[in-house]
PDB file of N, H, CA, C and O in Angstrom:
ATOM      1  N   UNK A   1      24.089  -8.969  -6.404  1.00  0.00           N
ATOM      2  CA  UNK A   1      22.826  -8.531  -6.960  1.00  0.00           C
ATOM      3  C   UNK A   1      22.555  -7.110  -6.494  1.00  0.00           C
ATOM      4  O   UNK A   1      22.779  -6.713  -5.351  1.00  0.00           O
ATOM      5  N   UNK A   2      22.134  -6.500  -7.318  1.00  0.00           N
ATOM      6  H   UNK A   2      21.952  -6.822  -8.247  1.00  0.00           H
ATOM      7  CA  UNK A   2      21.839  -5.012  -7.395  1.00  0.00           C
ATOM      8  C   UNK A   2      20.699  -4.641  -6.223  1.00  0.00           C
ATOM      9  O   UNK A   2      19.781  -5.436  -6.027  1.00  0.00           O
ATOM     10  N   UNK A   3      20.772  -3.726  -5.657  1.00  0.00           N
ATOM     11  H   UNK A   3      21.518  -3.080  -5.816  1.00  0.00           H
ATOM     12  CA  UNK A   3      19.652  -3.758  -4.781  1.00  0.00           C
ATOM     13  C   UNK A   3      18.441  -2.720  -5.344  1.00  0.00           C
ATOM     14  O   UNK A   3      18.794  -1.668  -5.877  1.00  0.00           O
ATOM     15  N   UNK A   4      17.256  -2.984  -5.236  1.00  0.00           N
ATOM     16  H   UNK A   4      16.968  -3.838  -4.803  1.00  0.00           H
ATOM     17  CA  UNK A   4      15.987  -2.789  -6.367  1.00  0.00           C
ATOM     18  C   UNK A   4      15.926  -0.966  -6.067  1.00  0.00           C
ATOM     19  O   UNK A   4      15.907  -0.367  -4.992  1.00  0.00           O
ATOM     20  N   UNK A   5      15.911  -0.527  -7.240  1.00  0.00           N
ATOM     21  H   UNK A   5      15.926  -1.014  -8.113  1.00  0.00           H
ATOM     22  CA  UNK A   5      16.075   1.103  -7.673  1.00  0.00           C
ATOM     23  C   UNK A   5      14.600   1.210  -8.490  1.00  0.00           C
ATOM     24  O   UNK A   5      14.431   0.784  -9.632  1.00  0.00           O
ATOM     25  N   UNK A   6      13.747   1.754  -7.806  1.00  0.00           N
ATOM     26  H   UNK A   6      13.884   2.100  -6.878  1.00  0.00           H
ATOM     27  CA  UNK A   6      12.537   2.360  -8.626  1.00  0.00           C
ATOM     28  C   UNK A   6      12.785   2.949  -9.620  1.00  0.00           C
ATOM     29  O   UNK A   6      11.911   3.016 -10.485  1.00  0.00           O
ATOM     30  N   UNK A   7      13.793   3.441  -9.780  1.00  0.00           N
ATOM     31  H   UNK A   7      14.502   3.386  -9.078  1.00  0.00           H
ATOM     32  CA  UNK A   7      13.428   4.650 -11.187  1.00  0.00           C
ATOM     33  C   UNK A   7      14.409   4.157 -12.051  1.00  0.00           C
ATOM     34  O   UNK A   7      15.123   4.970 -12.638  1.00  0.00           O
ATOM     35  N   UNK A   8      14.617   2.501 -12.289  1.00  0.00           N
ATOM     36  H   UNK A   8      14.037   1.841 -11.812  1.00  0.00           H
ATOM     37  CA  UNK A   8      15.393   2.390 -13.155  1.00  0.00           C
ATOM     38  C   UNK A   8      14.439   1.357 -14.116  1.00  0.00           C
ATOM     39  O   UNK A   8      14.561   0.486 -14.978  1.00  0.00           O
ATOM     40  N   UNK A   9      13.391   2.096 -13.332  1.00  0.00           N
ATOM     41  H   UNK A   9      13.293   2.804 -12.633  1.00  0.00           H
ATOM     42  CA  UNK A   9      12.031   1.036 -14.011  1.00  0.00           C
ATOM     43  C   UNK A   9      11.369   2.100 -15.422  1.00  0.00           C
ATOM     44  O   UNK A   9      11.388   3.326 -15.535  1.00  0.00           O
ATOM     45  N   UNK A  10      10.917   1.223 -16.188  1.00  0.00           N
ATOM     46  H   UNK A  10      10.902   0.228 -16.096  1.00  0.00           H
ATOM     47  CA  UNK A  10      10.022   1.883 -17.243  1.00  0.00           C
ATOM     48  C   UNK A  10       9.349   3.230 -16.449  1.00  0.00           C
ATOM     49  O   UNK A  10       9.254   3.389 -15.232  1.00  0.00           O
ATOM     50  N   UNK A  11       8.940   4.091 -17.468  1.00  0.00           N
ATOM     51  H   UNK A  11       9.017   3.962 -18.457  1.00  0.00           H
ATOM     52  CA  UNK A  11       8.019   5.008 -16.869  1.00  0.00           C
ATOM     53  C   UNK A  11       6.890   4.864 -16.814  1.00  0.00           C
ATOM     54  O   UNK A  11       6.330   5.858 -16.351  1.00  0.00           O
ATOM     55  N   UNK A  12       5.868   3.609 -17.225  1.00  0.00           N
ATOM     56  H   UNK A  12       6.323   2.802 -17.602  1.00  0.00           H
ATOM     57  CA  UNK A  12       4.789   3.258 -16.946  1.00  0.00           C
ATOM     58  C   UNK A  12       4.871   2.636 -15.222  1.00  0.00           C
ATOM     59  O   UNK A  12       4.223   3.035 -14.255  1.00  0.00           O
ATOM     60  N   UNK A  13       5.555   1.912 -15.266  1.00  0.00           N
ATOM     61  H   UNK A  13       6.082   1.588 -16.052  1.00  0.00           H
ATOM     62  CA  UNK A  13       6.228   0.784 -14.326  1.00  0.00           C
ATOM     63  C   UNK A  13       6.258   2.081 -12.819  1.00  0.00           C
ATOM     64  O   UNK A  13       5.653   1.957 -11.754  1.00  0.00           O
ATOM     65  N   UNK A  14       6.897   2.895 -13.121  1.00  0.00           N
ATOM     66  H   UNK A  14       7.388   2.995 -13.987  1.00  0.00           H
ATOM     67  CA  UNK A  14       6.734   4.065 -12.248  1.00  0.00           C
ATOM     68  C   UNK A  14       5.605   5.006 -12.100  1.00  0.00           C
ATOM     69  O   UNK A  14       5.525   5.893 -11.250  1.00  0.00           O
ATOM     70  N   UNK A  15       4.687   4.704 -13.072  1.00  0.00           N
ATOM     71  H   UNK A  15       4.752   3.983 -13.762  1.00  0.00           H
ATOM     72  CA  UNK A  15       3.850   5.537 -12.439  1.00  0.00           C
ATOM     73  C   UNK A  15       2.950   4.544 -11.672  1.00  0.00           C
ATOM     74  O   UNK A  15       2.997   4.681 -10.449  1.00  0.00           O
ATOM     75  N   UNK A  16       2.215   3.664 -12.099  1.00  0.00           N
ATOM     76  H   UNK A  16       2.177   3.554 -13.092  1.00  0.00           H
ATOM     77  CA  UNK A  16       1.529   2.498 -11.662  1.00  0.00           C
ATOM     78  C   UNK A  16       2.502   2.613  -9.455  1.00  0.00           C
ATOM     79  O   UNK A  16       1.977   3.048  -8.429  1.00  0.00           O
ATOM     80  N   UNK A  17       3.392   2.236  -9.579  1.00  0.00           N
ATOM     81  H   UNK A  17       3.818   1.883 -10.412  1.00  0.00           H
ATOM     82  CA  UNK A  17       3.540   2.442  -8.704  1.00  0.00           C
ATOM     83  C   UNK A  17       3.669   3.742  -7.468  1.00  0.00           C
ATOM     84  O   UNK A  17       3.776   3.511  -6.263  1.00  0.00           O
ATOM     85  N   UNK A  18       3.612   5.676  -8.335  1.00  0.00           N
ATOM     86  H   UNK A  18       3.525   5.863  -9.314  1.00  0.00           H
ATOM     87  CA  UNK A  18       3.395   6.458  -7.571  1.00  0.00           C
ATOM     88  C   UNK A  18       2.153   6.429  -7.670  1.00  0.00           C
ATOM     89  O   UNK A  18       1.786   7.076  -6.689  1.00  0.00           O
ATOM     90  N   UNK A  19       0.937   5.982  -8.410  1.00  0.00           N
ATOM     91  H   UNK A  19       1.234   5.456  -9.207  1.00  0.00           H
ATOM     92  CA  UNK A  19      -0.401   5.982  -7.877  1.00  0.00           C
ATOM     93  C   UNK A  19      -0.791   4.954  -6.803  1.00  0.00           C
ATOM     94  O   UNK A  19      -1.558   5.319  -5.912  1.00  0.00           O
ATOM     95  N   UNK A  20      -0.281   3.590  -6.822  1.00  0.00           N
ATOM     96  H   UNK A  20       0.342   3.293  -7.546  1.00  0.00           H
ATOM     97  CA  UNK A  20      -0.406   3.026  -5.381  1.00  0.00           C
ATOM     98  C   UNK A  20      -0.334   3.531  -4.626  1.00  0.00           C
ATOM     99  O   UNK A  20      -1.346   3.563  -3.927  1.00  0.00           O
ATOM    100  N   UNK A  21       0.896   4.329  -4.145  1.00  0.00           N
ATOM    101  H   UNK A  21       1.719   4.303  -4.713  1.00  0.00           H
ATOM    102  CA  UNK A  21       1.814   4.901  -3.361  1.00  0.00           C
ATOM    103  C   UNK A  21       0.889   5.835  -2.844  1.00  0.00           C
ATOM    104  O   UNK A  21       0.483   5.661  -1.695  1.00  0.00           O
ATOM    105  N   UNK A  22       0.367   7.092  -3.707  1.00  0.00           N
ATOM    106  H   UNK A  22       0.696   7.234  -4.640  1.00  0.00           H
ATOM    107  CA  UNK A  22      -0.978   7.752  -3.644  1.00  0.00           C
ATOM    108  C   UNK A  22      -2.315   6.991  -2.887  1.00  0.00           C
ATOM    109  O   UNK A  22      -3.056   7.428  -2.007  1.00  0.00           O
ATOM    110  N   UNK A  23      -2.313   6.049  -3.391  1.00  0.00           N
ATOM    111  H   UNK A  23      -1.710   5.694  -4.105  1.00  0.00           H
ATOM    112  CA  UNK A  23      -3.901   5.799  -3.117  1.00  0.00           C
ATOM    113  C   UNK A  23      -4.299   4.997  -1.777  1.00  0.00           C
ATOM    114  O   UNK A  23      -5.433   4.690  -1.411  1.00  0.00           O
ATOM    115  N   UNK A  24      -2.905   4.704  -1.057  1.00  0.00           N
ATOM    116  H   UNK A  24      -1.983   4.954  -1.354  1.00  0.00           H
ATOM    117  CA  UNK A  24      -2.645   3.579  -0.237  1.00  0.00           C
ATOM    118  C   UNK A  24      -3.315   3.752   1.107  1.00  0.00           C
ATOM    119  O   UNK A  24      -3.901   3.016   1.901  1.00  0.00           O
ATOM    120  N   UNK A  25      -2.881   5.431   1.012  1.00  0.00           N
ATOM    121  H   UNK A  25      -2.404   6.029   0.367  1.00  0.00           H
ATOM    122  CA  UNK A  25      -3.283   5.805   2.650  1.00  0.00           C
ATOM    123  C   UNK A  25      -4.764   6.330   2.822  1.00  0.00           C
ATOM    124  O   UNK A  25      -5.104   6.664   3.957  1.00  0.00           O
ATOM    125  N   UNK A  26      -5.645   6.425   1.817  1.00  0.00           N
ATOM    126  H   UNK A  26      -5.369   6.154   0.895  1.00  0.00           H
ATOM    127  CA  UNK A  26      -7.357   6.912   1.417  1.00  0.00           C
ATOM    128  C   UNK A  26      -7.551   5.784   2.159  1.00  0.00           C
ATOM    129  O   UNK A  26      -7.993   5.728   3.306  1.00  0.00           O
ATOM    130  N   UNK A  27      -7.067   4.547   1.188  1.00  0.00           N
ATOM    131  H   UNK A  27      -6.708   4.593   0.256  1.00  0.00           H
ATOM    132  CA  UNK A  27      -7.755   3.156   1.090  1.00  0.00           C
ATOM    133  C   UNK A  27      -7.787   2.787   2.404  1.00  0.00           C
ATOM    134  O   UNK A  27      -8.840   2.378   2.892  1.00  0.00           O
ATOM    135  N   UNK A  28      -6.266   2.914   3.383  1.00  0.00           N
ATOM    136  H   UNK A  28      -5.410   3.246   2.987  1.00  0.00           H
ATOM    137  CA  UNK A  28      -6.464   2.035   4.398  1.00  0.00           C
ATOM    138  C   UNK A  28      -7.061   3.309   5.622  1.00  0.00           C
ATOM    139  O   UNK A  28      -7.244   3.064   6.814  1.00  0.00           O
ATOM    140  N   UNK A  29      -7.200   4.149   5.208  1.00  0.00           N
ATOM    141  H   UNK A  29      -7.051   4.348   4.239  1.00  0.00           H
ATOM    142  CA  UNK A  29      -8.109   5.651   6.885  1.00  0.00           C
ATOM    143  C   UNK A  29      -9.300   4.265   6.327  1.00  0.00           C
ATOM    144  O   UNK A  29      -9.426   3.227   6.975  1.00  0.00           O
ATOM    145  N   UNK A  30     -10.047   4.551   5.062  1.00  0.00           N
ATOM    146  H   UNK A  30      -9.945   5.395   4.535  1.00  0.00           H
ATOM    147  CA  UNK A  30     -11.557   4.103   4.751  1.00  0.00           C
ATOM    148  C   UNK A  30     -11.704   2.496   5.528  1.00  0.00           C
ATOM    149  O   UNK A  30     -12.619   2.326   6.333  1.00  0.00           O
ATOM    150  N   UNK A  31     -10.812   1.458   5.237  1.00  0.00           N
ATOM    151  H   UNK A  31     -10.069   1.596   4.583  1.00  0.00           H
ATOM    152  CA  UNK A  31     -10.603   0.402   6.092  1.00  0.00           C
ATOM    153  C   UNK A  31     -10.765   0.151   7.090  1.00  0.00           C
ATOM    154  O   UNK A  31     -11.468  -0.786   7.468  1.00  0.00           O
ATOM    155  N   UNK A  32     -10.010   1.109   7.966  1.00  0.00           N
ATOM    156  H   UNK A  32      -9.439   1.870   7.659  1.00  0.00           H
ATOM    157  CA  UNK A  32      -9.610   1.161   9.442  1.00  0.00           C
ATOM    158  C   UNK A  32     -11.228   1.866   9.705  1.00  0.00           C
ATOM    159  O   UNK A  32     -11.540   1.621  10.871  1.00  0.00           O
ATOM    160  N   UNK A  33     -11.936   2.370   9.246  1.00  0.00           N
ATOM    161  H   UNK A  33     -11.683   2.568   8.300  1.00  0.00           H
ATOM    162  CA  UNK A  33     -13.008   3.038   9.453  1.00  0.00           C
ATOM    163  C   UNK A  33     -14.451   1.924   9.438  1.00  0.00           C
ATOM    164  O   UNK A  33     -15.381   1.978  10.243  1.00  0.00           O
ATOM    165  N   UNK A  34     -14.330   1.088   8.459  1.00  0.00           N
ATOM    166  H   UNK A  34     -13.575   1.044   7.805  1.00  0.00           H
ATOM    167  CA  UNK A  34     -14.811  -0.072   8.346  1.00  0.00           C
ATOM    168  C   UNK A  34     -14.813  -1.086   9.416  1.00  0.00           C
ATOM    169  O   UNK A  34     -15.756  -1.541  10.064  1.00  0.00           O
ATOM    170  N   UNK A  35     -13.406  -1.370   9.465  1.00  0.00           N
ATOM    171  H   UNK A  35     -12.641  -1.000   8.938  1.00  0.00           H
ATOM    172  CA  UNK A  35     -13.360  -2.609  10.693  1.00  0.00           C
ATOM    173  C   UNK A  35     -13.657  -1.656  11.885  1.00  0.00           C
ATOM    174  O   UNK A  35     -13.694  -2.373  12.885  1.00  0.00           O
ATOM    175  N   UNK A  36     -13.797  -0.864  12.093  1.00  0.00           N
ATOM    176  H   UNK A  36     -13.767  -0.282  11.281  1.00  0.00           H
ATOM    177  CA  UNK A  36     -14.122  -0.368  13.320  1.00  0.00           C
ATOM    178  C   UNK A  36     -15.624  -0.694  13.710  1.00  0.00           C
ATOM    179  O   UNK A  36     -16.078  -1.285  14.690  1.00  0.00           O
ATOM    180  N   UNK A  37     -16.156  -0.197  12.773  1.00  0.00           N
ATOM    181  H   UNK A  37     -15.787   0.282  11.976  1.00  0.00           H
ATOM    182  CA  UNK A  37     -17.875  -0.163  12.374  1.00  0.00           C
ATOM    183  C   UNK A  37     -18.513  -2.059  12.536  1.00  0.00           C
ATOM    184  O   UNK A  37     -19.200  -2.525  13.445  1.00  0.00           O
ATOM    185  N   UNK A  38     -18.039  -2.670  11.479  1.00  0.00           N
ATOM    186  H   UNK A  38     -17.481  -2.292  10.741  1.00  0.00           H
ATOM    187  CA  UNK A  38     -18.350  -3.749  11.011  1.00  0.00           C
ATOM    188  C   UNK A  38     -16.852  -4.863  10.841  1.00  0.00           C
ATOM    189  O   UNK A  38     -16.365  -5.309   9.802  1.00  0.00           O
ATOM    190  N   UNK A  39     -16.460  -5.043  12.101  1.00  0.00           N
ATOM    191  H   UNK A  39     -16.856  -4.680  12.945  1.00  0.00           H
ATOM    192  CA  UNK A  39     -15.695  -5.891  12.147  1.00  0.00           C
ATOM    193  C   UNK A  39     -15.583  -7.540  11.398  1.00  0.00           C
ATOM    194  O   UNK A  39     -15.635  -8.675  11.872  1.00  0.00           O
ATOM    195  N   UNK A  40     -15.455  -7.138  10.379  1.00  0.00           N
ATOM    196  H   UNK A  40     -15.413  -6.216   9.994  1.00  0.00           H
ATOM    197  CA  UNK A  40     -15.079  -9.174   9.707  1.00  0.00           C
ATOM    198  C   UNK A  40     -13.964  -9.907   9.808  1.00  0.00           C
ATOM    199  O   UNK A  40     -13.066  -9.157  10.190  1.00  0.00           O
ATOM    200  N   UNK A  41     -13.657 -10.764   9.689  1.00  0.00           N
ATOM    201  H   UNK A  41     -14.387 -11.374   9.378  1.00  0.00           H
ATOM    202  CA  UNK A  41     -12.437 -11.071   9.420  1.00  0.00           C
ATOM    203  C   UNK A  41     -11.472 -10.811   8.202  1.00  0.00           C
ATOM    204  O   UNK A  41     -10.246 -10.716   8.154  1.00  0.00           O
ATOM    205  N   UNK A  42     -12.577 -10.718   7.106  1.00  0.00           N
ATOM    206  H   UNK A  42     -13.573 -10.796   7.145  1.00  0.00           H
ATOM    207  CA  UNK A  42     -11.580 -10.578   5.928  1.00  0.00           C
ATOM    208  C   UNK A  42     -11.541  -8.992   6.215  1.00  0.00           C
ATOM    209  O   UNK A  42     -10.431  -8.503   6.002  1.00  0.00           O
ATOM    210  N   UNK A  43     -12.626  -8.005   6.699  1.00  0.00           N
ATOM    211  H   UNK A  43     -13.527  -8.402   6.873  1.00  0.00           H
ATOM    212  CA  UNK A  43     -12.089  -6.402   7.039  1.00  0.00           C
ATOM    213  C   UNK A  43     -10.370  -6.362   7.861  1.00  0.00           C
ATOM    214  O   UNK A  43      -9.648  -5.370   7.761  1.00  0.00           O
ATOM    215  N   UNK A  44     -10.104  -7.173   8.362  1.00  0.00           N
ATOM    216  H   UNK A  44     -10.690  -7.979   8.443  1.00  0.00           H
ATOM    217  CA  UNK A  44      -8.833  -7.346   9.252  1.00  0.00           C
ATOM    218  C   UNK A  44      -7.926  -8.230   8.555  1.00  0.00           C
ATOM    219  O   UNK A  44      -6.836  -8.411   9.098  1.00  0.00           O
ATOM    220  N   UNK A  45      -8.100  -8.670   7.734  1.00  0.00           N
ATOM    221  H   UNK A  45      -8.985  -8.523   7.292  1.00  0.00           H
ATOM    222  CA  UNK A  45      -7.061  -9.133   7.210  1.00  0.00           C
ATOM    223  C   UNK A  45      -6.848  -8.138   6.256  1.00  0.00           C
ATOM    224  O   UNK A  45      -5.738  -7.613   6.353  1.00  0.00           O
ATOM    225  N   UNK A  46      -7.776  -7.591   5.102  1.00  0.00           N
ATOM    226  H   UNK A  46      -8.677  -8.018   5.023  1.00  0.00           H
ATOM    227  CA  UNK A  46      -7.128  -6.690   4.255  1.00  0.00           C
ATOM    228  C   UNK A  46      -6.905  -5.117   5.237  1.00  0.00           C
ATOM    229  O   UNK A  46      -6.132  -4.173   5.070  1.00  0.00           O
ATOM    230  N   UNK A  47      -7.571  -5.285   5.891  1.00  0.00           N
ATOM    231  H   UNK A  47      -8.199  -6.051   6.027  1.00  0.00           H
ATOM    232  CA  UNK A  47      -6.505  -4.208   6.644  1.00  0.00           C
ATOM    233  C   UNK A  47      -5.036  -4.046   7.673  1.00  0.00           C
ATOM    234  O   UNK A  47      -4.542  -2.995   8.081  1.00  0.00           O
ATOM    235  N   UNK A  48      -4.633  -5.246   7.878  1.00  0.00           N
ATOM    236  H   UNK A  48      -5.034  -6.099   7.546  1.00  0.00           H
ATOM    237  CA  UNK A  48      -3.043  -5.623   7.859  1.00  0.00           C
ATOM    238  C   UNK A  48      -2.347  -5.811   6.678  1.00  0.00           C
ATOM    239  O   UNK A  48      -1.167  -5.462   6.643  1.00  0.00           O
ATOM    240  N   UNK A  49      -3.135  -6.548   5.215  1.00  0.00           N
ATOM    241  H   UNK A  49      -4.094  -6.831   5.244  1.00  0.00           H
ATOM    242  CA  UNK A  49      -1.831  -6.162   3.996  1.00  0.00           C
ATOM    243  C   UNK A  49      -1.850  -4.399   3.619  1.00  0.00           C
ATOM    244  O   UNK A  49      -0.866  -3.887   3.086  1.00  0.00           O
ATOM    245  N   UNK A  50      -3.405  -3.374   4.061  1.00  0.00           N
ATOM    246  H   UNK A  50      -4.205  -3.790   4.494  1.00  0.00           H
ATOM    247  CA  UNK A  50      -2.636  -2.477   3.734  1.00  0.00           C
ATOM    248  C   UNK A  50      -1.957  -1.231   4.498  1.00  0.00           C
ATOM    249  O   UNK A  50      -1.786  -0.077   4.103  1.00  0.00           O
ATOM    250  N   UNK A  51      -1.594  -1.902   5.838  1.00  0.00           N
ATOM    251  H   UNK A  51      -1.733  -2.839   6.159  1.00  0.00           H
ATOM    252  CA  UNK A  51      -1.035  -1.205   6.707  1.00  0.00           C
ATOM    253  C   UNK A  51       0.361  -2.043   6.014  1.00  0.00           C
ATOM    254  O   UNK A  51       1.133  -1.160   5.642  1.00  0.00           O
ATOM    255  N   UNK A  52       0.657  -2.741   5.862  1.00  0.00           N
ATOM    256  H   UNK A  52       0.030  -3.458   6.165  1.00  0.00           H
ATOM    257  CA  UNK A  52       2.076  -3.303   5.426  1.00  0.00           C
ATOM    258  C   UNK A  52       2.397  -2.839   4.361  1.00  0.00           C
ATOM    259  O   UNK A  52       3.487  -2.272   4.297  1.00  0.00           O
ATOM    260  N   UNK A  53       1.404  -2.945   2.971  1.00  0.00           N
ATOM    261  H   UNK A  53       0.518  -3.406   3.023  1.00  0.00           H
ATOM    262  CA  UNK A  53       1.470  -2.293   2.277  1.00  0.00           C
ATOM    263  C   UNK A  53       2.578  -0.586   2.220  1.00  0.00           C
ATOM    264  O   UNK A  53       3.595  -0.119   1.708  1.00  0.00           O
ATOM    265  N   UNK A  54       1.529  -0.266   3.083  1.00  0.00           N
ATOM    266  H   UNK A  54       0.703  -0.645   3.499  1.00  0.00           H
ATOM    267  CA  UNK A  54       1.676   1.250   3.625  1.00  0.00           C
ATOM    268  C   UNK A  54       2.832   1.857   4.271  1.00  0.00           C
ATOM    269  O   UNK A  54       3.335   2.969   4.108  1.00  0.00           O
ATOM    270  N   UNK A  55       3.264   0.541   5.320  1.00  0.00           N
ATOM    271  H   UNK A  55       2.856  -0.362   5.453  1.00  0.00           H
ATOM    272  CA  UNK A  55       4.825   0.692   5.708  1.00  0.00           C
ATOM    273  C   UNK A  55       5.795   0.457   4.649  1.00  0.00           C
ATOM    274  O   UNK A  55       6.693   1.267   4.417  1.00  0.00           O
ATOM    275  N   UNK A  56       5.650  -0.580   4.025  1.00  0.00           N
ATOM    276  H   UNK A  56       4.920  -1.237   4.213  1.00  0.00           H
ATOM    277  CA  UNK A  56       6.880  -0.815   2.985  1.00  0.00           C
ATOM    278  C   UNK A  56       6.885   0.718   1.604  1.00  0.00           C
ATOM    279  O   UNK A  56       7.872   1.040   0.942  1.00  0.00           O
ATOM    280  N   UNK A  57       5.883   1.193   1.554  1.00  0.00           N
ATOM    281  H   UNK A  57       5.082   0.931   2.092  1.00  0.00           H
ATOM    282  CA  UNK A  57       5.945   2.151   0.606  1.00  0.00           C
ATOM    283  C   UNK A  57       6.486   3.542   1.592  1.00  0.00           C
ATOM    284  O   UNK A  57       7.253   4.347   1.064  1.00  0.00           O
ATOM    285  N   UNK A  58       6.177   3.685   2.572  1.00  0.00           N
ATOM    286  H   UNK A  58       5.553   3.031   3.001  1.00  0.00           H
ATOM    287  CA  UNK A  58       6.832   4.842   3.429  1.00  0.00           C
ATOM    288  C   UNK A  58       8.338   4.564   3.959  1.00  0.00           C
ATOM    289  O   UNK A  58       9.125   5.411   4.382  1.00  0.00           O
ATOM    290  N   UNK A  59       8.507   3.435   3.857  1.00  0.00           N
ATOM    291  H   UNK A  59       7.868   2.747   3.514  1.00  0.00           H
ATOM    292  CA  UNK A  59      10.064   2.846   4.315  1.00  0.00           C
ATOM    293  C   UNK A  59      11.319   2.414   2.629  1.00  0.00           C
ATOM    294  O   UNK A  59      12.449   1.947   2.492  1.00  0.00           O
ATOM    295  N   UNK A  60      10.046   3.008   1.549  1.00  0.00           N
ATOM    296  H   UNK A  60       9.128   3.387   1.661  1.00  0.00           H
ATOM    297  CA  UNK A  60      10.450   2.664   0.383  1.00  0.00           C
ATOM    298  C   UNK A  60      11.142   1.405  -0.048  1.00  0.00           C
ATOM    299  O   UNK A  60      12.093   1.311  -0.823  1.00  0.00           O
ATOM    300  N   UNK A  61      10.513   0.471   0.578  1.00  0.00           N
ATOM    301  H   UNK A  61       9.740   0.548   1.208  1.00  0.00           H
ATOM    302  CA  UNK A  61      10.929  -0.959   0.274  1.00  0.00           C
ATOM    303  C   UNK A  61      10.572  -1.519  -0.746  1.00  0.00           C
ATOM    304  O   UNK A  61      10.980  -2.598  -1.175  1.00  0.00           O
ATOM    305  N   UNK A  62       9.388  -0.465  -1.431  1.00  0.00           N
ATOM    306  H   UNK A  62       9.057   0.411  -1.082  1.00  0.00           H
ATOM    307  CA  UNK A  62       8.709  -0.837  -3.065  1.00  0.00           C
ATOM    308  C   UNK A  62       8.867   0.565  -3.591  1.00  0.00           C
ATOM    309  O   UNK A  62       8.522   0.836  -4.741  1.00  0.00           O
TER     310      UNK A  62
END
C-alpha cells in the first residue's frame, strides 16, 4: 500500500486541507489562552486534539 501523498489529492481536497493547516495554530494560541483563563474540561480536551492536530500537520502526517 502506497503511503498517503497530499498532492495526489483533488485540488479542492488540497486546499481544504492548506486552510486547516493555516488556521490550526490561531485556533490552538486562542485555546491555550482560554484554558488558562477558564479552565473546563472540555477547554482541555479540545485543546489536546488541537495540539495533536497541530503536531501531525507540522510532522506532515496529514
Amino acid at each position: 500500500m502506497a503511503r498517503y501523498y497530499r498532492y495526489r489529492l483533488p485540488p479542492w481536497a488540497r486546499k481544504c486541507i492548506i486552510i486547516c493547516e493555516r488556521i490550526t495554530l490561531p485556533l490552538l494560541i486562542f485555546q491555550l489562552i482560554r484554558t488558562l483563563f477558564i479552565p473546563t474540561t472540555f477547554d482541555v480536551f479540545l485543546l489536546g486534539i488541537l495540539t495533536g492536530l497541530f503536531i501531525a500537520f507540522y510532522l506532515e502526517w496529514i
